[in-house]
C-alpha positions as CSV (number, residue, x, y, z in Angstrom):
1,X,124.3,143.2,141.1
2,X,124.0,144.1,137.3
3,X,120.9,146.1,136.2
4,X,120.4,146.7,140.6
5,X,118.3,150.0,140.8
6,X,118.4,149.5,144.5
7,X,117.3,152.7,146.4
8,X,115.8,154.3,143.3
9,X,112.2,155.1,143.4
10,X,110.5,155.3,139.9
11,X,107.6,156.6,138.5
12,X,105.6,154.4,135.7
13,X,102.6,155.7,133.8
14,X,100.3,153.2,132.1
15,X,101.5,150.9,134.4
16,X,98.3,148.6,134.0
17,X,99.3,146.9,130.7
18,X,101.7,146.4,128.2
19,X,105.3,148.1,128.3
20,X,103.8,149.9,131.5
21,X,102.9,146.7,133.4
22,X,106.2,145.2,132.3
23,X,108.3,148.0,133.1
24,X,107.0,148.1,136.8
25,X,107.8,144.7,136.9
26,X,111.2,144.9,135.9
27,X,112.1,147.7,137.6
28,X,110.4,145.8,140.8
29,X,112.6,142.9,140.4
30,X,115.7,145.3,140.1
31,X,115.3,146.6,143.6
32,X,113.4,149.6,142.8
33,X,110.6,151.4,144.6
34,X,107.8,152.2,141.8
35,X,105.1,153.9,141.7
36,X,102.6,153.2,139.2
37,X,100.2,155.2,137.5
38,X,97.3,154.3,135.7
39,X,93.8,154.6,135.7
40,X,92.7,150.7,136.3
41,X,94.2,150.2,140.2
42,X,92.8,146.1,140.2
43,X,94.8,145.7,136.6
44,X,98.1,147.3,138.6
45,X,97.4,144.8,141.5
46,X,96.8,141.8,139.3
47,X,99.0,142.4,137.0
48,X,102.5,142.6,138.9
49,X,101.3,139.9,141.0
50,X,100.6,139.1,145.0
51,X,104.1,138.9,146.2
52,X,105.7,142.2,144.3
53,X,102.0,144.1,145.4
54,X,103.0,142.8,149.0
55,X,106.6,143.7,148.8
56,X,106.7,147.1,150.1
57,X,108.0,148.9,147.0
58,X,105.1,148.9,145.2
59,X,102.4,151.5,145.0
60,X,99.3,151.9,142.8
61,X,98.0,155.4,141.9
62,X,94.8,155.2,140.0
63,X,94.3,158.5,138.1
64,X,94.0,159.9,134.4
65,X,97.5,161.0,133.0
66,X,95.7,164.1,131.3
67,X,94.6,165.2,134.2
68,X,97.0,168.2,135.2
69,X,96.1,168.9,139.0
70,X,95.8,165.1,139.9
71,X,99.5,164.8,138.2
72,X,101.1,167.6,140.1
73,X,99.8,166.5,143.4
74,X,100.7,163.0,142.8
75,X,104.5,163.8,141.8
76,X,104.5,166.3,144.3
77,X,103.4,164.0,146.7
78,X,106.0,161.1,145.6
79,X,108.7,163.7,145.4
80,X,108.6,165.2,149.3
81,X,108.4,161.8,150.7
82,X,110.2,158.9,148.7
83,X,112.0,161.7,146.1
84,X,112.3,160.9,142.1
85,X,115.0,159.2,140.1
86,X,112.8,158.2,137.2
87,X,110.5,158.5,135.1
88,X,108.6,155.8,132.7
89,X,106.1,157.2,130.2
90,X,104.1,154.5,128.8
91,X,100.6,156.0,129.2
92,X,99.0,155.8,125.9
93,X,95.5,155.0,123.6
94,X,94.6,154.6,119.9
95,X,91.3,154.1,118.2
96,X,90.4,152.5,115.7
97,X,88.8,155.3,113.5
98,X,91.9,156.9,113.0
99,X,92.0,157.7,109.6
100,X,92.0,161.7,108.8
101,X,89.1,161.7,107.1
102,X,87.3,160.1,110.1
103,X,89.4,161.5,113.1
104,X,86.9,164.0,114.8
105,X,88.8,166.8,116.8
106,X,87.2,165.2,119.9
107,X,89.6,162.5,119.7
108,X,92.2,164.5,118.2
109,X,92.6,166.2,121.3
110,X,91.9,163.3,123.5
111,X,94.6,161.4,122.3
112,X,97.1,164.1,122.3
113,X,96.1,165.0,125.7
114,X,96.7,161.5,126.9
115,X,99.7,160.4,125.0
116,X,102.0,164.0,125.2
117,X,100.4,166.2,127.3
118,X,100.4,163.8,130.1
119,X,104.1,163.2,129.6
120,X,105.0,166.9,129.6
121,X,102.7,167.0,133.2
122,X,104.9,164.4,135.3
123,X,107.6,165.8,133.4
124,X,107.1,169.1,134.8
125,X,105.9,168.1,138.0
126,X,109.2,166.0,138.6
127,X,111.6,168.0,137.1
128,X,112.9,169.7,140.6
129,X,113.2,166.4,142.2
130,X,114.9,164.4,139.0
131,X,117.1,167.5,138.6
132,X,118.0,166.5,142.9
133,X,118.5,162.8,142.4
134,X,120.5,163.4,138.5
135,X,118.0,161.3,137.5
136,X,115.8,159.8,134.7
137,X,112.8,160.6,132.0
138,X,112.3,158.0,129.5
139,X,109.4,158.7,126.9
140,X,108.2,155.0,125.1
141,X,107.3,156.8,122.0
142,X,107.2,154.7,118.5
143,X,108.5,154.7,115.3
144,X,105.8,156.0,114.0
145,X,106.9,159.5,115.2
146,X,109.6,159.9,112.5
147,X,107.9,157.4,109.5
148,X,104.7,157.5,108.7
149,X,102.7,154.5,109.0
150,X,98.9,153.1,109.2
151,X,98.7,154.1,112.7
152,X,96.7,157.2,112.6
153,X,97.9,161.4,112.0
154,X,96.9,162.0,115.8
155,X,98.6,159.2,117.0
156,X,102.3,160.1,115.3
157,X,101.2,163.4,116.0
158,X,101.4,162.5,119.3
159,X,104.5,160.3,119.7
160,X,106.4,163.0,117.7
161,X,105.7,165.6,120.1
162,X,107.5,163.3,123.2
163,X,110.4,162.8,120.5
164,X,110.6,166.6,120.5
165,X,109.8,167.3,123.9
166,X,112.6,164.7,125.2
167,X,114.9,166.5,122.6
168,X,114.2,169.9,124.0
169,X,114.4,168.6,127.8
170,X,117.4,166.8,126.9
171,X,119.0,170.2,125.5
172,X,117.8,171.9,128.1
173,X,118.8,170.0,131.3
174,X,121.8,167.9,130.4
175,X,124.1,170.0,132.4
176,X,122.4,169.4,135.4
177,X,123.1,165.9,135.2
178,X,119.1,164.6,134.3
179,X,118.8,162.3,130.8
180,X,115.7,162.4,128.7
181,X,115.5,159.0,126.8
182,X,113.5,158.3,124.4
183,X,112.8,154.7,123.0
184,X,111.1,154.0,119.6
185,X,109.4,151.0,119.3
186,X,108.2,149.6,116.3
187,X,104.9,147.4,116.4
188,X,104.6,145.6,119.8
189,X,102.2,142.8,120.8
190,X,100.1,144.8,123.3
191,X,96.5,145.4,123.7
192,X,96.5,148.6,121.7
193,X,96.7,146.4,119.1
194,X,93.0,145.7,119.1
195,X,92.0,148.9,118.3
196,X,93.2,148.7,114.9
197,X,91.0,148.6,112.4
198,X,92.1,145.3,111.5
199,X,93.8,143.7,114.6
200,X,96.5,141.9,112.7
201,X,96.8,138.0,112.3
202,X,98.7,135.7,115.3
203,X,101.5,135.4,113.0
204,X,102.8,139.0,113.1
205,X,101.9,139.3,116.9
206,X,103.9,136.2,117.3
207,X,106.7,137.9,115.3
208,X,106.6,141.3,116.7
209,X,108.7,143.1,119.6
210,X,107.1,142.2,123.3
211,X,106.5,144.6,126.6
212,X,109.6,142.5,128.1
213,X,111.8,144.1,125.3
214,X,110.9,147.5,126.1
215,X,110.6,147.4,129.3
216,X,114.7,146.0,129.1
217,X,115.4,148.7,127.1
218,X,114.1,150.7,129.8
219,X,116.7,149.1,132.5
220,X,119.4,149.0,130.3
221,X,119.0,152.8,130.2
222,X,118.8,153.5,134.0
223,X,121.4,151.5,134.7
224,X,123.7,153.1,132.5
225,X,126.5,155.1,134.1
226,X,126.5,158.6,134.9
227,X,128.2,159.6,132.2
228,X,127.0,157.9,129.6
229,X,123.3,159.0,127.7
230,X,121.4,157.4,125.0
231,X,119.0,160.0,123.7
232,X,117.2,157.6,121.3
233,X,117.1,153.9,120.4
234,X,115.4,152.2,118.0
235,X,113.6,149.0,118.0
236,X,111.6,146.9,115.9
237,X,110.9,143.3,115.1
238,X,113.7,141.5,113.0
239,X,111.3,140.1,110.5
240,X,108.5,142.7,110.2
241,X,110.1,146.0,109.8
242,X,113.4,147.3,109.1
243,X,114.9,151.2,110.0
244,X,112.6,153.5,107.7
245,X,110.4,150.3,106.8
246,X,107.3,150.8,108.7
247,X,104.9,148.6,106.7
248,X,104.6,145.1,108.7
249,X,104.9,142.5,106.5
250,X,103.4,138.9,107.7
251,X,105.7,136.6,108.4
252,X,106.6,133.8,106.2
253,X,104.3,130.2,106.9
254,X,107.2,128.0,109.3
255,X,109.1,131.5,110.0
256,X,106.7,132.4,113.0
């Protein structure tokens, strides 16, 4: 059927909320095997539901993304017995004292450690086995990674290095058939949104992109033939932000 990832098994970090959550479920509902990885195992189980928990294709790994042993046994682990065709990176944090004045190098480096160097660590734990099934890595980065926004210097910090690692990996590995994705996002109505500063009003959550729109984005990108490979895509809310636009304008009263 269209969008059938039957006999894939996938691999989704942050799976607990957000793109991560939705992601799993998509990719549950296209046929595939996923494991997901995050460190809340109840939000996992709740959140995809009883009758995808019970299906069979579904396991939940609770574990921290940064931590480098736990990852390499994991993928290891998932690779010898089920093998890897993709990858979904949606493990990520913000705070809300992100300004640079008030960023401490404490959460500096827990926030890089969390939002890239956990990518790079299932990236290179799964390499041998994505490079075996041809398969794929997509990185949910944000398009805060290439304009500069309200959303913190660690933060697009962060989301810049998966836009350069997924270049790099891309460059690197294309001949051997394995595409690194990444998708850029701009604001989406997921928790993170709470640790703003200012959490912003109803009306530009209403307005703004949802999980289910990345996590399609996701399908439409593992699904996509062999030959063909989108490196990047854009997306943000029609009537927030616009390419290079990052400010988020509130909706209109009667637009929303």
């Amino acid at each position: 059927m269209p969008g059938s990832l039957a006999g894939k098994t996938a691999v989704v970090t942050g799976a607990s909320s957000g793109v991560g959550l939705e992601a799993t479920k998509l990719l549950l509902d296209s046929g595939a095997r996923v494991h997901a990885v995050a460190r809340r195992r109840d939000a996992m189980l709740g959140g995809v539901g009883e009758e995808r928990a019970s299906s069979g294709d579904f396991t939940a790994h609770a574990m921290d993304v940064s931590d480098q042993g736990a990852v390499e046994k994991l993928v290891n682990g998932i690779g010898e017995s089920d093998g890897i065709d993709a990858l979904v990176l949606a493990a990520g944090m913000n705070v809300p004292d992100r300004k640079l004045d008030r960023l401490t190098p404490e959460t500096w480096d827990r926030m890089l450690s969390v939002n890239l160097s956990g990518a790079f660590y299932f990236v290179h734990a799964a390499l041998p086995f994505l490079k075996e099934s041809r398969g794929d890595a997509i990185f949910i980065a944000s398009v805060s990674g290439t304009w500069p926004d309200v959303s913190g210097a660690a933060y697009q910090a962060s989301k810049l290095g998966m836009i350069g690692l997924a270049r790099a990996a891309g460059f690197e590995e294309h001949e051997n058939g394995v595409r690194f994705s990444t998708i850029l996002p701009g604001i989406i109505d997921t928790p993170i949104l709470d640790n703003r500063p200012e959490p912003p009003p109803k009306a530009v959550r209403d307005a703004a992109l949802k999980p289910e729109d990345v996590a399609a984005a996701c399908q439409f990108l593992l699904t996509l033939p062999p030959h063909v490979h989108v490196p990047e895509l854009t997306m943000v809310p029609t009537r927030l932000q616009a390419l290079g636009k990052t400010g988020v304008a509130t909706p209109k009263i009667g637009d929303a």
